[in-house]
C-alpha positions as CSV (number, residue, x, y, z in Angstrom):
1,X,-159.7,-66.7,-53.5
2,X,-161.1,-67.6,-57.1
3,X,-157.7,-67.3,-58.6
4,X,-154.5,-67.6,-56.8
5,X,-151.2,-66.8,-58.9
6,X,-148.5,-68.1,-57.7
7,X,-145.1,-67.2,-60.3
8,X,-142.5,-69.9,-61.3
9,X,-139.5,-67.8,-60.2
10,X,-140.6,-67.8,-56.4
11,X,-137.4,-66.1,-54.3
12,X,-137.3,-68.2,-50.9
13,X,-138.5,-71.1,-52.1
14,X,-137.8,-74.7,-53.4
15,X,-139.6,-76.9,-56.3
16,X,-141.8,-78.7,-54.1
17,X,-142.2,-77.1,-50.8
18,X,-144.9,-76.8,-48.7
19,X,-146.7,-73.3,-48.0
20,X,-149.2,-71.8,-46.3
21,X,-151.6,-69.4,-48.4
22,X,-153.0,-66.4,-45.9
23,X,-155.6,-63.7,-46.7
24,X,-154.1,-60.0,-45.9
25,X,-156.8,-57.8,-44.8
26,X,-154.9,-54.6,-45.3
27,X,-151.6,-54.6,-47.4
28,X,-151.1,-50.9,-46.4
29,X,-152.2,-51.2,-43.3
30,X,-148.6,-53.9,-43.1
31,X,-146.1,-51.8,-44.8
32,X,-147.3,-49.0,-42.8
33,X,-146.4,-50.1,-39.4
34,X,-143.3,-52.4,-39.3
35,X,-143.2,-55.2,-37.0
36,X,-140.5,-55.4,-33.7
37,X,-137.8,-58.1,-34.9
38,X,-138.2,-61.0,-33.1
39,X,-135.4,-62.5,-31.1
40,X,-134.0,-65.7,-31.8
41,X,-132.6,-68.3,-29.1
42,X,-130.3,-71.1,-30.6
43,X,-132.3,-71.0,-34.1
44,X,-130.3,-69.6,-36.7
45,X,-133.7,-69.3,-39.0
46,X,-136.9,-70.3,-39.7
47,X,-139.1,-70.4,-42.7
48,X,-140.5,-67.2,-43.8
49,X,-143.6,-68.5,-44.0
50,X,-142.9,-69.7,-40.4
51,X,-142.2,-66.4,-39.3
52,X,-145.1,-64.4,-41.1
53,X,-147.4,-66.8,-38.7
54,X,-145.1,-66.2,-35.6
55,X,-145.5,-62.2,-36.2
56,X,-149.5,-62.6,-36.4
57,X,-149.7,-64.5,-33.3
58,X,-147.7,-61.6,-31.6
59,X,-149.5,-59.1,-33.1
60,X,-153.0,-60.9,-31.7
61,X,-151.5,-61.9,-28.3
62,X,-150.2,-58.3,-27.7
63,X,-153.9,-57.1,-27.4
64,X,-153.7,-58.4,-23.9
65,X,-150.5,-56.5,-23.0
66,X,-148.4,-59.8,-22.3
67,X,-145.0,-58.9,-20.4
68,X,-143.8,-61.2,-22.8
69,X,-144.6,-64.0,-26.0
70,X,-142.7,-67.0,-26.4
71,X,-142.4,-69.8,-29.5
72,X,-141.2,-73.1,-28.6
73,X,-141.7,-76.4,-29.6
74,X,-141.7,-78.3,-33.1
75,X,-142.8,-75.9,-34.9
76,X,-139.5,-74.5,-34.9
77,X,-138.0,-77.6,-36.4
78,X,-136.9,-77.1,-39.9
79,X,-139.9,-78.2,-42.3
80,X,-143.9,-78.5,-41.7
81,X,-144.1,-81.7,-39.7
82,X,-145.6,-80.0,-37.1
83,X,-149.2,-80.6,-35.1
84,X,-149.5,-77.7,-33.3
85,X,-147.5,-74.7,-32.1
86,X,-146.6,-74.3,-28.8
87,X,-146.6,-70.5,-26.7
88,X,-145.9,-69.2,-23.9
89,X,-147.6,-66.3,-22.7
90,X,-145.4,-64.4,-20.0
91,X,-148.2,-62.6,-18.1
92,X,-148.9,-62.4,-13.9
93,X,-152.8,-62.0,-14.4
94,X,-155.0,-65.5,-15.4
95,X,-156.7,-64.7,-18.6
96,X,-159.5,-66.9,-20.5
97,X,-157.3,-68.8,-23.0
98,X,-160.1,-70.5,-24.9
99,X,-160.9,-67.2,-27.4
100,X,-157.5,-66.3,-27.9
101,X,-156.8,-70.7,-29.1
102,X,-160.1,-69.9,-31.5
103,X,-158.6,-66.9,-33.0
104,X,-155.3,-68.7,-33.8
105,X,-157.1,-71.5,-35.4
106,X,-159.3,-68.6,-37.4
107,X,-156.3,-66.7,-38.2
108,X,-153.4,-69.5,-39.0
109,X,-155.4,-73.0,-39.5
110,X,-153.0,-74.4,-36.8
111,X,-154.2,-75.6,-33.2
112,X,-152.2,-73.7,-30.5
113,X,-151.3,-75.0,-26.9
114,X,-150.6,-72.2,-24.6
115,X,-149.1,-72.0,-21.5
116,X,-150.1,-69.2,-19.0
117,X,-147.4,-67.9,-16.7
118,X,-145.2,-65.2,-14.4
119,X,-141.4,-64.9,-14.8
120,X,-141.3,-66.0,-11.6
121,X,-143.2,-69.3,-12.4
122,X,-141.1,-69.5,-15.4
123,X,-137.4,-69.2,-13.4
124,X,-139.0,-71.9,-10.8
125,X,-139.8,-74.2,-14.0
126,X,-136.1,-73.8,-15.0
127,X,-134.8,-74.2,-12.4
128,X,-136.5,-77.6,-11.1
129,X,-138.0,-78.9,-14.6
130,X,-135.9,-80.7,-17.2
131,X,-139.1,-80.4,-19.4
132,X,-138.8,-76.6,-19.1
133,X,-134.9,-76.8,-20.1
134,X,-136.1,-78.6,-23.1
135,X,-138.7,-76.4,-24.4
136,X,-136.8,-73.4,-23.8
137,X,-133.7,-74.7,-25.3
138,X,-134.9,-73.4,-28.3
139,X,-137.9,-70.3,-28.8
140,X,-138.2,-67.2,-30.8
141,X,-139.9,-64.7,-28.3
142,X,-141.5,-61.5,-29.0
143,X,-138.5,-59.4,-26.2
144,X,-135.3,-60.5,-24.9
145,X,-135.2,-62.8,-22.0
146,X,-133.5,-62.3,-19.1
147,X,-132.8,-65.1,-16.6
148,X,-130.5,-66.3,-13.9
149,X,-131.0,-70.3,-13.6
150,X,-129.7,-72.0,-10.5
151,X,-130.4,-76.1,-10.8
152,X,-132.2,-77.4,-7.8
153,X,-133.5,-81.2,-7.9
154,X,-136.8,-81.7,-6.5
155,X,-137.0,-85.7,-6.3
156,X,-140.9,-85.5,-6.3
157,X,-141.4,-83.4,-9.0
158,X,-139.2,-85.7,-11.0
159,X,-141.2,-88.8,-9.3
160,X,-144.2,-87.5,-11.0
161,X,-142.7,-86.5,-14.2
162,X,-140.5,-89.9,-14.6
163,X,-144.4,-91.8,-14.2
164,X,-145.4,-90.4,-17.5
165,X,-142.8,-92.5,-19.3
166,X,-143.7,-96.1,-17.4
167,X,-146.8,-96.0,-19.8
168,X,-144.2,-96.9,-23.3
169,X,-143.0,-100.3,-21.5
170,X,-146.9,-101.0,-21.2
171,X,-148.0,-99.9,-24.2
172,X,-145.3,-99.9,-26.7
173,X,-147.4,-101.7,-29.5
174,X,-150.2,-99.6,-29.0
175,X,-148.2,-96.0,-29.0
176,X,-147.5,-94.2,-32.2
177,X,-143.4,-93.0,-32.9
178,X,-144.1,-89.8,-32.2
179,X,-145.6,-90.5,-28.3
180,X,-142.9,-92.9,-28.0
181,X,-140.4,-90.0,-28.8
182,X,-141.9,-87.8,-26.0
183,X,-141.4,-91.1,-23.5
184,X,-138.0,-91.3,-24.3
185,X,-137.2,-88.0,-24.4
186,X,-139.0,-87.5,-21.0
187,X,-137.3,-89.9,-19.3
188,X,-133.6,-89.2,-20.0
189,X,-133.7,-85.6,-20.2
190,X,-134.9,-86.1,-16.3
191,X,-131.8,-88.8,-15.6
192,X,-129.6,-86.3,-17.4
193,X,-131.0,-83.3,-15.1
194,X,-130.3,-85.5,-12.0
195,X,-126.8,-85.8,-13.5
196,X,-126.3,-82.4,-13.6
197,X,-125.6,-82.3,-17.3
198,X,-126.7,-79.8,-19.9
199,X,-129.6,-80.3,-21.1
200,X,-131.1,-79.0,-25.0
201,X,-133.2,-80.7,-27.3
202,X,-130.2,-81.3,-30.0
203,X,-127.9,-82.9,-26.7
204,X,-130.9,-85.1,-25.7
205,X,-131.8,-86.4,-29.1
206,X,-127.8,-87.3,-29.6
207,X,-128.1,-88.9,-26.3
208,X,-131.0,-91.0,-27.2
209,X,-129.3,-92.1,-30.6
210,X,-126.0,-93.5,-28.8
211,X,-127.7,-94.7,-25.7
212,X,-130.0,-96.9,-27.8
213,X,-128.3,-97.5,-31.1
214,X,-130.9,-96.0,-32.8
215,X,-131.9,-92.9,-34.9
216,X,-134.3,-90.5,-34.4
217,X,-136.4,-90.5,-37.4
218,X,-136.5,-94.3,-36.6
219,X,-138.0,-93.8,-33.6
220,X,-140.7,-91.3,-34.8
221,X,-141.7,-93.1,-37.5
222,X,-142.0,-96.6,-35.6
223,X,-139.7,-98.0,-37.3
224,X,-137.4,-99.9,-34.1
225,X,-137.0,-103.3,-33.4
226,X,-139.2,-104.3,-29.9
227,X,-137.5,-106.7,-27.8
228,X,-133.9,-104.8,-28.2
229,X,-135.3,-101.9,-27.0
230,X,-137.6,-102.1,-24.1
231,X,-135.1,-104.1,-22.4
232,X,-132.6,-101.2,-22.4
233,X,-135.4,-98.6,-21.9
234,X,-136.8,-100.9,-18.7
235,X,-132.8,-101.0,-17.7
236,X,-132.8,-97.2,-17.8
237,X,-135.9,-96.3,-16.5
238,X,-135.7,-98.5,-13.5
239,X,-131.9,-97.1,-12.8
240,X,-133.4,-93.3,-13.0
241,X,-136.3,-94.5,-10.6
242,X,-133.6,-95.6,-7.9
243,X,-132.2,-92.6,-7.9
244,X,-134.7,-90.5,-7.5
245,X,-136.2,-92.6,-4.9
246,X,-132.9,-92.8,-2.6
247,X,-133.0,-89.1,-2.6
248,X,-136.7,-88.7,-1.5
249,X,-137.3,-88.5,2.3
250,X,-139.8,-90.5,4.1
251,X,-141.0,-87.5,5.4
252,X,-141.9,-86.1,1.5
């Protein structure tokens, strides 16, 4: 760690870009025994520094004999604006999350947020969760999935799930662009599940950018004008609500 040499004529990577410098405990030890390709869902690449960390988290997770290891989230987006890294362990036993989160953070400097859960818990979530279409609209998993989605709306789940995105008309001065980003995307990936339309993060993000006259970036970074915009997000937020709520029985 006293001197790090890095050469000018780097292969793979641009003037400027961002990178992650990892120890290697055993070069041999590496070449010797060849990592599993990883398979890719609606990503045509990643960063190779990216993948290097994907492979290490694998390698650690499969310790526990997992049926399966999934990547979601933003740290699949191109570039390092990422927080955290989001996985999804594929696994019917409960297992003590907390050590393997501390060996992540030893190994990779980057806080994890795992999910525990069976295939069959999975399917469900597919099936009934626009959330779950989103995050799974885009992974790099450790084996091929297999799985047979039906649709079925459950109002009261997307009751409960709709609430979380009441708090931006509240709170918008208060909120950062990122949290407001999750709001929005919340809310009309759920009216878009209850339209029965396809739902990925790409087709939500589009959908937000029309149905607002805005762009993304704009919205992350804080950047949109108030007054113009709650009043089309109350608009749309109150018209999701009535439909879930005509749908939900008295008896529910």
């Amino acid at each position: 760690m006293d001197q790090i040499y890095i050469p000018k004529n780097r292969m793979g990577f641009e003037i400027g870009q961002q990178v992650f410098i990892l120890p290697i405990q055993n070069p041999l030890q590496i070449q010797e025994s060849p990592q599993k390709k990883p398979i890719f869902y609606n990503l045509d690449k990643i960063e190779p520094i990216k993948l290097e960390i994907i492979n290490k988290i694998f390698d650690l997770i499969s310790k526990i004999n997992p049926e399966n290891i999934i990547i979601t989230g933003s740290f699949l987006e191109k570039g390092f604006n990422f927080n955290d890294i989001d996985i999804l362990i594929i696994k019917e036993e409960k297992i003590n999350k907390e050590p393997i989160e501390e060996r992540i953070i030893s190994l990779t400097g980057i806080k994890p947020h795992i999910i525990v859960l069976s295939m069959k818990t999975l399917s469900i979530g597919l099936n009934t969760d626009p959330l779950y279409n989103l995050m799974l609209s885009k992974y790099i998993s450790q084996k091929r999935i297999i799985l047979k989605t039906k649709r079925e709306i459950n109002y009261k789940l997307l009751d409960l799930n709709l609430l979380k995105s009441k708090t931006l008309i509240d709170n918008f001065d208060i909120l950062n662009g990122n949290e407001k980003y999750y709001l929005v995307l919340n809310m009309l990936s759920i009216l878009m599940f209850i339209q029965n339309k396809k739902i990925t993060k790409d087709i939500v993000n589009k959908e937000i950018e029309k149905f607002f006259d805005i762009k993304i970036e704009e919205l992350k970074e804080n950047l949109i004008e108030k007054n113009k915009f709650i009043k089309k997000y109350r608009e749309t937020y109150d018209k999701t609500f009535e439909l879930i709520m005509k749908k939900i029985k008295p008896s529910d």
